[in-house]
N, C-alpha and C positions, 0 to 999 in steps of 0.2 A: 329520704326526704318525705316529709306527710303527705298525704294524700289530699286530692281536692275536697274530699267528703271530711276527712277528718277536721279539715281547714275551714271549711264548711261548720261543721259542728261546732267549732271553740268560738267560731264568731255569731251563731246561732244562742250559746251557753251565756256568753257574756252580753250578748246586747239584750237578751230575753231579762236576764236576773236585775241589769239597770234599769231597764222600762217597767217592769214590775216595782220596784221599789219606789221608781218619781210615781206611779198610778197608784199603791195599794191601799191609801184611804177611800177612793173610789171603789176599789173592788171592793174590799169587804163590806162596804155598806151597800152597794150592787147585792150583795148577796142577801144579807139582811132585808133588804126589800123583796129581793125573791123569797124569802122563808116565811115572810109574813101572810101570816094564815086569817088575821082580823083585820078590821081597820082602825088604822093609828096606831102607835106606836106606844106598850107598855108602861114605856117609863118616864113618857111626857105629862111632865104635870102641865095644868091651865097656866101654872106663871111662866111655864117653857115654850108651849104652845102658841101661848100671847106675844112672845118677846120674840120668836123666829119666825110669825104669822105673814110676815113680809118676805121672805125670800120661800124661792119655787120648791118644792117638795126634794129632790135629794141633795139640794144644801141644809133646808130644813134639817133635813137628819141627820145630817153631817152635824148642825151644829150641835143637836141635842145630846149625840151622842158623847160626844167634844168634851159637854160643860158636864153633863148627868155624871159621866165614869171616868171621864178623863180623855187627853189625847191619845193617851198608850191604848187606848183599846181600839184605836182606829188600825195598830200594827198588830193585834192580836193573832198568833201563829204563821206572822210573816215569815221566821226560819225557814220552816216545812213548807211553805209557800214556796218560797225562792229557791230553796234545794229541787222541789220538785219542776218549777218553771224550767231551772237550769237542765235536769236531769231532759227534760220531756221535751225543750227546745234542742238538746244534744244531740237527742235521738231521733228526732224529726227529720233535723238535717243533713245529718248523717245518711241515715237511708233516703232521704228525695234528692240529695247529691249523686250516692252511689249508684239508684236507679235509675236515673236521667243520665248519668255517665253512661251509663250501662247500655240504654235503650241508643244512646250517640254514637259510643262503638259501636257496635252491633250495626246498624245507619252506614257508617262510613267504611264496615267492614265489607257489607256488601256492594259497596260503591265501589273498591278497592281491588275487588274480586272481577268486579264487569270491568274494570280497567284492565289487569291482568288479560280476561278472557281477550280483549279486543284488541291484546298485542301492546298494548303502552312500555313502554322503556321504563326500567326500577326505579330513574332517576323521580320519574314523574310518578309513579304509584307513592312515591317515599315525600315525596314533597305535597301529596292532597293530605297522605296522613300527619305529615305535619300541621299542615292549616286545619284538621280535624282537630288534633290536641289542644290547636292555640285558641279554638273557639269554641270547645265543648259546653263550656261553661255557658257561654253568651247563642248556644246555637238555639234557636225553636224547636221545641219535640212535635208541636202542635197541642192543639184541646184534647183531642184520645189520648195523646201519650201525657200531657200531662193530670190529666183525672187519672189516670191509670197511678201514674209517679207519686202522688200526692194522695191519693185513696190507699194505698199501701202503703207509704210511710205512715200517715196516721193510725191506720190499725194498728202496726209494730207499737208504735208510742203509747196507744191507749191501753195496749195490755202489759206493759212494762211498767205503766207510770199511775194507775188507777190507784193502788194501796196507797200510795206515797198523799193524793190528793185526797182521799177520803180522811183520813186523818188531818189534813190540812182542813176543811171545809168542814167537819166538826168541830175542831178550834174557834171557826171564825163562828159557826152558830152557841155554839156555847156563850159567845159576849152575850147573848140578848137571856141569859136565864136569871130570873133573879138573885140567883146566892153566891156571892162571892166569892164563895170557896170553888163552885163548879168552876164561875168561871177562868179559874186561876190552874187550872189544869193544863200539866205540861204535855208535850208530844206522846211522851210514853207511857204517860196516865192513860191519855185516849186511844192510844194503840193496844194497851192489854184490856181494856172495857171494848172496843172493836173485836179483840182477839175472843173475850170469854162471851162477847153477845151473838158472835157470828161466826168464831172458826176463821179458817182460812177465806174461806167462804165471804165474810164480812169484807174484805179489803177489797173485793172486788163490784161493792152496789156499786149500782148505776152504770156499770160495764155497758150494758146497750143503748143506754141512749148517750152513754160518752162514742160509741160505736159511728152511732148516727152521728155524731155531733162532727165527725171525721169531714162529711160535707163541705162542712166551713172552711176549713184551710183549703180542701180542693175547692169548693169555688172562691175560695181569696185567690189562690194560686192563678185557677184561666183567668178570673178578672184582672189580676195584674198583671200577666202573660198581654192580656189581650189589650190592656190601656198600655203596655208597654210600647209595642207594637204599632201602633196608632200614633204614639206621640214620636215614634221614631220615624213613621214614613211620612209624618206630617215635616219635621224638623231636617230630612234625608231631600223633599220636594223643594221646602224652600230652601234648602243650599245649593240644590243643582241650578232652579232658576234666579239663584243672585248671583251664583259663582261663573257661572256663562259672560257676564258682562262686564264684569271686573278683569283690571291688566294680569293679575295674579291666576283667575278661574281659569278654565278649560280651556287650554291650548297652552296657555304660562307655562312657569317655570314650574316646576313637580314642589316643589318647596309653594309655593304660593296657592297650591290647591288645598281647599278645606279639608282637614280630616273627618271622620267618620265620624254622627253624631253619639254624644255623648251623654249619660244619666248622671245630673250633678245629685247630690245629698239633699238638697230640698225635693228634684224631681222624686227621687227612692219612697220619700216623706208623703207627698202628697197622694202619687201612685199607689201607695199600700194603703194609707188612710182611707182612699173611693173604693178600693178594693175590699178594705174589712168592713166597709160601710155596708155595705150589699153584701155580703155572706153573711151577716151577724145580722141583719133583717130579715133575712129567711130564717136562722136556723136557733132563732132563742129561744123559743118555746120549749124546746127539748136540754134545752141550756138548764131550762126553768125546773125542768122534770129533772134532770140529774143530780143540780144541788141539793133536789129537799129530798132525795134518796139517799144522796150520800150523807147528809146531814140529820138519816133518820137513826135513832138508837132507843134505847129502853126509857130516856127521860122527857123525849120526846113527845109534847101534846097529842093525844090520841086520833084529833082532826088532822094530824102531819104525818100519822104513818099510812105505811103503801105496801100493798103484797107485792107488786113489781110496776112495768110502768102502766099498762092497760088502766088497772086500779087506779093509778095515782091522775091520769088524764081523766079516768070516769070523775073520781071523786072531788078532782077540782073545778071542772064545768057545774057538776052539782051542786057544790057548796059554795064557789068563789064566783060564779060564771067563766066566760069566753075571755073577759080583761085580763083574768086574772094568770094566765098565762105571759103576759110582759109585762107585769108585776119586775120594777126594778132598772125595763128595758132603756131609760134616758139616761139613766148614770152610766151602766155598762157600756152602754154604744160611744160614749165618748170616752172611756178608759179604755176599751179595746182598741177602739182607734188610734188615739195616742197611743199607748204601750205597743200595738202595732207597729205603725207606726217609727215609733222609735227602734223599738229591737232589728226591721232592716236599718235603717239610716246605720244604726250600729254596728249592725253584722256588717255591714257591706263597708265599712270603716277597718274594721279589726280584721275582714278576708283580702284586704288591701296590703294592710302594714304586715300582716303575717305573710304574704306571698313575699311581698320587699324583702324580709328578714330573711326569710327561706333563699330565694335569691340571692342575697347579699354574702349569706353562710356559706351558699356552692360555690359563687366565685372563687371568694376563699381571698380576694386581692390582697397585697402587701398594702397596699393605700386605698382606703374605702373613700374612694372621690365619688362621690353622687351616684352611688350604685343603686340606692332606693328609688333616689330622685329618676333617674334614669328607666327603671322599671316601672314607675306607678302613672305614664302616659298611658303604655301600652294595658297594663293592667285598669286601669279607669276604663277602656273600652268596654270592660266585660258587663254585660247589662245584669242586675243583681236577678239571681234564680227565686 
């Protein structure tokens, strides 16, 4: 049977690489405004200028982009994008599942053990580690243990998945070079011009400040641990004091008491949305610093290359000012949002119907009468990790 992490992962893979794709004209023009070194945009004539003067700056650029080269450069090396989304959400949740598992064990082992020590009967040591298993998923580690869970899955992921993106995010800045032919260059074009400009060595710019940028998901992660948290004991309060004075509530029949509250698909939605809102306001700056590293190469404007990141924070205060750091920052924070966003609602959709299937397989029943159906109450309890 798969494992929670592995279950984890497949629904981490597949809601990542959908939300990526409804968002990627946002991104890569996100990006685009982060690489931009001048003011205004190259390849806006006064008649493009004129005719988009009406809408706010990153529709603006959306449209120019749109009408100057076309729609298709809005998906400009979305492939490698999406292979690496999928690859780097895989691997993410994979390891903050298997860590958080880990850290749950471990928790309930020594729980287990003081049971033991104080004489408890096997029957009762076997039936806590039961309700340990059914709740691992949905149990609180707390803020240390989950900065801990989520700062270590992110570094595994950033030095696994760094090549993959650097190569993506030179795709995406090549749309803005004038010649045609550069910008029509495939994956592997830009992977042997990475390989002969940098060695092995090249695949991995911007390693540190993708390092730092780990923050992010650890503070999305407490932020939505902690709004999670809040909207449960607010929704866990008012059920106790309505369920008290109803024929059904507290003292009724066990059928007529409320069950435990529950995180519907819009709550998952809204919860990660306030959660990426605030880590992605702290942590763009260095978002900023990343791309125009990894997007730096040999054809690259001279004002855009960088000896490492010191340099590249000296030399942008210098030349660009203090703005020029969120350079980009209004388009991104609502793509990350949504694509956040989405990728739980998703994951948390696909760790559902895969647990059902999984379940459904063990049975094994001669008549599959509502075996899904039957498991995805208990399962919906699980509050998404």
């Amino acid at each position: 049977m798969a494992s929670e992490a592995a279950v984890e992962a497949v629904g981490g893979a597949v809601g990542s690489v959908i939300a990526l794709a409804a968002t990627y004209p946002l991104a890569i023009v996100s990006t685009w405004q982060a690489l931009e070194h001048s003011q205004g945009l190259e390849l806006a004539s006064p008649e493009l200028r004129k005719k988009y003067a009406f809408l706010p700056s990153p529709l603006r650029e959306l449209c120019i982009y749109s009408e100057s080269r076309g729609w298709r450069s809005l998906f400009a090396g979305l492939r490698p994008c999406l292979a690496a989304t999928a690859i780097s959400q895989a691997v993410y949740f994979y390891l903050y599942s298997a860590l958080r598992q880990g850290i749950v064990a471990h928790k309930h082992a020594v729980a287990a053990a003081r049971l033991k020590a104080r004489g408890a009967s096997a029957a009762a040591v076997a039936s806590a580690a039961a309700t340990a298993a059914a709740a691992s998923r949905s149990e609180a580690i707390g803020v240390a243990g989950s900065l801990v869970v989520a700062g270590l899955a992110g570094c595994g992921n950033v030095l696994v998945t760094t090549p993959v993106w650097v190569v993506a995010t030179q795709l995406q800045a090549l749309q803005r070079h004038p010649d045609p032919a550069v910008r029509q260059r495939s994956a592997w074009q830009v992977t042997a011009q990475v390989y002969k400009e940098g060695g092995l060595a090249g695949f991995w710019k911007g390693v540190l400040p993708s390092l730092v940028m780990v923050a992010n998901p650890t503070l999305q992660y407490i932020l939505y641990e902690w709004l999670t948290a809040r909207l449960l004991e607010m929704r866990t309060a008012a059920a106790a004091a309505s369920g008290g004075s109803r024929p059904g509530g507290k003292g009724g029949h066990p059928r007529g008491r409320p069950g435990p509250p529950k995180l519907s698909t819009g709550d998952v939605f809204l919860l990660t949305a306030l959660a990426k809102l605030g880590a992605t306001l702290v942590t763009y700056p260095m978002l900023l610093i990343k791309s125009r590293l990894q997007a730096m190469n040999s054809s690259t404007a001279r004002e855009a290359r960088y000896s490492g990141v010191l340099d590249a924070v000296v030399a942008i205060l210098r030349r660009e000012g203090l703005a020029a750091f969120f350079k980009g920052m209004r388009l991104k924070m609502l793509q990350t949002v949504l694509a956040a966003a989405l990728l739980m609602a998703i994951k948390e959709q696909v760790y559902l119907s895969t647990k059902a299937l999984i379940g459904q397989a063990a049975l094994a029943a001669p008549v599959p009468v509502s075996v899904s159906a039957a498991a995805a109450p208990e399962l919906a309890t699980a509050k998404a990790g």
